[in-house]
C-alpha positions in Angstrom: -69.6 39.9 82.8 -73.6 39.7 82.3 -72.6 36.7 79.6 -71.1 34.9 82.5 -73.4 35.8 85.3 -76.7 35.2 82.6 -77.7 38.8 83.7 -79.9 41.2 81.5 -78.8 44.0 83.4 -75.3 45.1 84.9 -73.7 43.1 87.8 -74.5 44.2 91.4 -71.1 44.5 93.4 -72.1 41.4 95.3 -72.5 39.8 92.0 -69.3 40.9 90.7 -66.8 40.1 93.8 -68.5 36.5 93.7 -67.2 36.1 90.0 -63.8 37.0 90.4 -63.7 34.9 93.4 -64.5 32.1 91.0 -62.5 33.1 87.9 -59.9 33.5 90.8 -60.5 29.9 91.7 -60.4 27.9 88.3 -57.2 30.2 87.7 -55.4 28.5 91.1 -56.6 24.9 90.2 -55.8 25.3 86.4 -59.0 25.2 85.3 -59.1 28.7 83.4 -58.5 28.7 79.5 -58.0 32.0 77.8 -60.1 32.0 74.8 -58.1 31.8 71.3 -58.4 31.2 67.9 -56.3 28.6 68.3 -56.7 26.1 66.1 -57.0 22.4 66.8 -53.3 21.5 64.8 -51.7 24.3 67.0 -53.2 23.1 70.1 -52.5 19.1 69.5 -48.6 20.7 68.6 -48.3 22.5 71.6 -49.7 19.6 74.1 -47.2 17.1 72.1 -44.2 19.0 72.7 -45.0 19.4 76.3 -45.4 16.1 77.2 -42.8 14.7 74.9 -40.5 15.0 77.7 -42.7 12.7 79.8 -43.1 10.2 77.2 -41.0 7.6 75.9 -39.5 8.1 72.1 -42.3 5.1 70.9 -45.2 6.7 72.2 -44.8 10.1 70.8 -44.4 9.6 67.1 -42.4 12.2 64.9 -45.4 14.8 64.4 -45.1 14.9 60.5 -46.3 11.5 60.6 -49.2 12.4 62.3 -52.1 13.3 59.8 -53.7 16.1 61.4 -50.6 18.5 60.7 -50.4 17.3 57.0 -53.3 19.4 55.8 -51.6 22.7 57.2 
């Protein structure tokens, strides 16, 4: 929490309860990420097959022909 806050010292409770209410924020509007060590190819794969259902077949190409996911 002092990483987030930019705090030398430990978080007063004020401090605190005003940080959750954030991360409690961007988690409602979407705008939390978890941190992984996801890699870029996993990332780009998982995106594509969510929105391949909102695409039409010629926009999303098969993803073997896309280069990234060659060098696997």
């Amino acid at each position: 929490m002092r990483k987030e806050l930019g705090l030398d010292r430990p978080a007063k409770p004020k401090e605190a309860e005003a940080l959750l209410h954030r991360k409690l924020v961007e988690l409602e509007k979407g705008y939390y990420y978890e941190l992984t060590k996801m890699t870029v190819a996993e990332y780009l794969k998982e995106w594509l097959d969510d929105c391949k259902s909102q695409l039409r077949q010629t926009t999303c190409p098969p993803i073997e022909t896309i280069p990234l996911f060659c060098y696997n």
